[in-house]
C-alpha positions as CSV (number, residue, x, y, z in Angstrom):
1,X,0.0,0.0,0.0
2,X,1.5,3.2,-1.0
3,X,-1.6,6.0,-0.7
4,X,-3.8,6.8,2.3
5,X,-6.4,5.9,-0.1
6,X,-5.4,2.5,-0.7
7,X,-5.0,1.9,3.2
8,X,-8.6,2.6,4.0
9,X,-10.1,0.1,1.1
10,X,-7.5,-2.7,3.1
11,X,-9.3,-1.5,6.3
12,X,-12.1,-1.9,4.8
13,X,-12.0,-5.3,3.1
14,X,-9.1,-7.1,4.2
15,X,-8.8,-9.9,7.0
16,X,-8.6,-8.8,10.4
17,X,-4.7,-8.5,10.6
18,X,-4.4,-6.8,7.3
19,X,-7.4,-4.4,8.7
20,X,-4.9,-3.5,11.9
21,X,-1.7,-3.4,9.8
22,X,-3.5,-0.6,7.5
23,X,-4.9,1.4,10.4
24,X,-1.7,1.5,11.8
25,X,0.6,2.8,8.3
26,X,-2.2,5.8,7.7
27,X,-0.3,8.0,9.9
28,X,3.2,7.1,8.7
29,X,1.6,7.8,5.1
30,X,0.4,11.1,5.8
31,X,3.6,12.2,6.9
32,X,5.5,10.5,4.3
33,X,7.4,12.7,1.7
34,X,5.6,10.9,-1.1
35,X,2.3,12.3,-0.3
36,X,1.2,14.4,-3.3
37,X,-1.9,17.0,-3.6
38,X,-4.1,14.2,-5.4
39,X,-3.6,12.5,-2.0
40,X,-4.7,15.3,-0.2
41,X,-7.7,15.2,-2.4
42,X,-8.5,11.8,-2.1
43,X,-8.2,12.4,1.5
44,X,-10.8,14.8,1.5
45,X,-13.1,12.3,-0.3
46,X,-12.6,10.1,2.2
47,X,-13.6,12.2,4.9
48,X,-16.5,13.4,3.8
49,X,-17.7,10.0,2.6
50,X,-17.0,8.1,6.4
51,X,-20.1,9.0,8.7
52,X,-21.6,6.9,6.0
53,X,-19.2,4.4,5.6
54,X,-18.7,4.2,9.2
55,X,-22.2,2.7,9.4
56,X,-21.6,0.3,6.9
57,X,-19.2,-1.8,8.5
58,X,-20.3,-4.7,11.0
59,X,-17.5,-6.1,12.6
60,X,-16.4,-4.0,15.7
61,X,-12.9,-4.8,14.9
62,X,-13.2,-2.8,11.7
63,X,-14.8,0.0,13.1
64,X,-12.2,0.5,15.4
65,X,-9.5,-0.1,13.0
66,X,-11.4,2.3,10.8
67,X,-12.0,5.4,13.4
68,X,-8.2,4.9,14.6
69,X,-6.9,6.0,11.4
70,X,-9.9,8.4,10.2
71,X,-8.6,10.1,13.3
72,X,-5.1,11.0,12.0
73,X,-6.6,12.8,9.2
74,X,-10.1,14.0,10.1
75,X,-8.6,17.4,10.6
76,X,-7.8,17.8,6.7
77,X,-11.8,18.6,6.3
78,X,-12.6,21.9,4.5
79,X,-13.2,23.9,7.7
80,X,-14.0,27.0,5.7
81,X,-17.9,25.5,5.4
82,X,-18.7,23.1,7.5
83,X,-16.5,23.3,10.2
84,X,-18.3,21.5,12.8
85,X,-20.1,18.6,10.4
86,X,-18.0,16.1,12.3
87,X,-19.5,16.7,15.7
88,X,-23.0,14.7,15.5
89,X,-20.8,11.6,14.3
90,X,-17.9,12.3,17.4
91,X,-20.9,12.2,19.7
92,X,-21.8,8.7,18.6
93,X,-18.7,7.7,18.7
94,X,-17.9,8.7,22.4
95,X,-21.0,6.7,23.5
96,X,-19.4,3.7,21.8
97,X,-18.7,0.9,24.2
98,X,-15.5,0.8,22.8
99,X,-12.7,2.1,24.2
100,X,-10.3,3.2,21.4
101,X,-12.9,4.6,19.3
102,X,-14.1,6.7,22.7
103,X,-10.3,7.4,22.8
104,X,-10.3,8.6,19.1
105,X,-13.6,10.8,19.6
106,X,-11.8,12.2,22.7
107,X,-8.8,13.2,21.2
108,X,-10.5,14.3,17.8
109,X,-13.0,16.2,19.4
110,X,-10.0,17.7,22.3
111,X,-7.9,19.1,19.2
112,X,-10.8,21.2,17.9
113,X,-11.0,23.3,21.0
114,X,-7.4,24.6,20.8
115,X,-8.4,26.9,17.2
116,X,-11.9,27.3,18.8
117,X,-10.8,29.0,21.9
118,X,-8.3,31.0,20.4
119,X,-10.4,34.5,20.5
120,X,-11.3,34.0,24.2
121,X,-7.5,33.2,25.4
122,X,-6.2,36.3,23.0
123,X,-9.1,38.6,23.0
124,X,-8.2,41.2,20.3
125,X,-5.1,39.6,18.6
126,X,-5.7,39.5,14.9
127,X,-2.4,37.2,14.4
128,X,-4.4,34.1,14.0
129,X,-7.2,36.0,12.0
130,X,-6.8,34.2,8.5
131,X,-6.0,31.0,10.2
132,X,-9.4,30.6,12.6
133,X,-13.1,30.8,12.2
134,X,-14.7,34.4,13.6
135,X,-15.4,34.5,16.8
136,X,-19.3,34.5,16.3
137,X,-19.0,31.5,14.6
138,X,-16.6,29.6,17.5
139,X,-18.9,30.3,20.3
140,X,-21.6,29.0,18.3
141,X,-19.6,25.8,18.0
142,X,-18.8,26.0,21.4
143,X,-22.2,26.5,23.0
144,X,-23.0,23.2,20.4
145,X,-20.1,21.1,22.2
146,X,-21.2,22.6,25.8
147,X,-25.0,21.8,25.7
148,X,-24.1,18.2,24.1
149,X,-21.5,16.9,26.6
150,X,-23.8,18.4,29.4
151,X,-26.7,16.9,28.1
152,X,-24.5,13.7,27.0
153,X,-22.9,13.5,30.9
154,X,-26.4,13.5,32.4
155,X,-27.6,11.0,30.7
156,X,-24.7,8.7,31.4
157,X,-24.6,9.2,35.1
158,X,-24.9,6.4,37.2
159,X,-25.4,6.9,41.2
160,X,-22.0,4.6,41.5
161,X,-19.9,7.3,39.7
162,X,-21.0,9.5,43.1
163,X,-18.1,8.0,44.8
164,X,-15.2,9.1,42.7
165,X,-14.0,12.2,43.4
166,X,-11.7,13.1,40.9
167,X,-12.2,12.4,36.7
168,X,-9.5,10.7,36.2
169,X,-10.2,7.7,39.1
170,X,-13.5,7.3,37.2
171,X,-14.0,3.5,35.2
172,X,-13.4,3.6,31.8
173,X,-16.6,4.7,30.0
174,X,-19.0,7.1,28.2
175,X,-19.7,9.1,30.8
176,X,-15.8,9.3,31.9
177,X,-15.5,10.4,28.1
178,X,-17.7,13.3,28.3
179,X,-16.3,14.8,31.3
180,X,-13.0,14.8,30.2
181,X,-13.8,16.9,27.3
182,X,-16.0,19.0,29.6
183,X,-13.0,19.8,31.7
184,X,-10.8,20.5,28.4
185,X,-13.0,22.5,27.9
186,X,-12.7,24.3,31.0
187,X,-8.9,24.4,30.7
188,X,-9.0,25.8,27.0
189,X,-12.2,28.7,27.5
190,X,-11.9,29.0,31.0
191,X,-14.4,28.8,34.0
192,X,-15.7,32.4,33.7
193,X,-16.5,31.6,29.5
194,X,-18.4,28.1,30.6
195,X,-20.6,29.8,33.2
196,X,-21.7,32.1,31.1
197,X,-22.8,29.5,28.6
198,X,-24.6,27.3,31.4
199,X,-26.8,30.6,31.9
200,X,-27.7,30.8,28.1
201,X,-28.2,27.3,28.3
């Protein structure tokens, strides 16, 4: 296998082994010095194309072979028009039972709010103008993430998670999914920015 390309259709169709062995070159690919701009293109195909090629694959190996490596490239998208198209999909994902494609969602999802923050950590500073969305449209994202990992956490709360005090000490799960990104969040927009979204919300 020599494009990105051709390692999704083996993570798509080959035996279980050649599946993982795929997942696992997409990143070396992407980085390689032979990646060209038709690459790049078919790249963009395939990310477009995978919420519906996600659901198209049965075995749970695949789909987490599948998700592993969609997550090294996701972030090629064409943020300039639907920047945020991703999201529904990453909120399936993190209620996946699953641990690696929770992992992937977390990460994907974590790596977004570093560009989306931006104009609340450097209020005023145009040096990251042509390389961000405007701040109207980030808060707008940002209220979207808020109200869906709030929403997301209360639904997954069980009485038993009561007893752990700290995120981290939690059990592997949905629920310990969402509050991790609720506390990136916290972290990248800071307290004062959240509250004021929990009293919009």
């Amino acid at each position: 296998m020599n494009t990105i390309r051709e390692a999704f259709e083996i993570i798509l169709s080959g035996n279980k082994e050649e599946s993982r062995l795929a997942a696992r070159q997409v990143r070396k690919l992407l980085y390689s010095s032979k990646t060209s701009g038709s690459d790049y293109d078919d790249i963009k195909i395939l990310i477009n194309g995978a919420f519906a090629e996600y659901y198209k694959i049965r075995e749970a190996w695949r789909q987490e072979n599948f998700v592993t490596a969609f997550s090294v490239i996701y972030f090629l998208r064409d943020k300039d028009h639907l920047p945020d198209f991703l999201f529904p999909w990453f909120f399936q994902l993190l209620q996946h039972q699953n641990g690696y494609i929770r992992h992937a969602a977390v990460k994907m999802i974590d790596n977004e709010l570093g560009p989306l923050s931006v104009h609340i950590r450097f209020p005023g500073d145009n040096m990251f103008a042509n390389d961000r969305l405007s701040p109207n449209k980030s808060d707008e994202i940002l209220f979207y993430l808020f109200i869906n990992l709030h929403n997301l956490s209360a639904a997954l709360r069980l009485p038993k998670y009561k007893r752990f005090k700290y995120i981290d000490s939690l059990p592997a799960s949905p629920y310990k999914s969402a509050q991790m990104l609720l506390a990136r969040m916290e972290d990248a927009c800071g307290r004062k920015y959240l509250e004021g979204l929990t009293k919009i919300y």
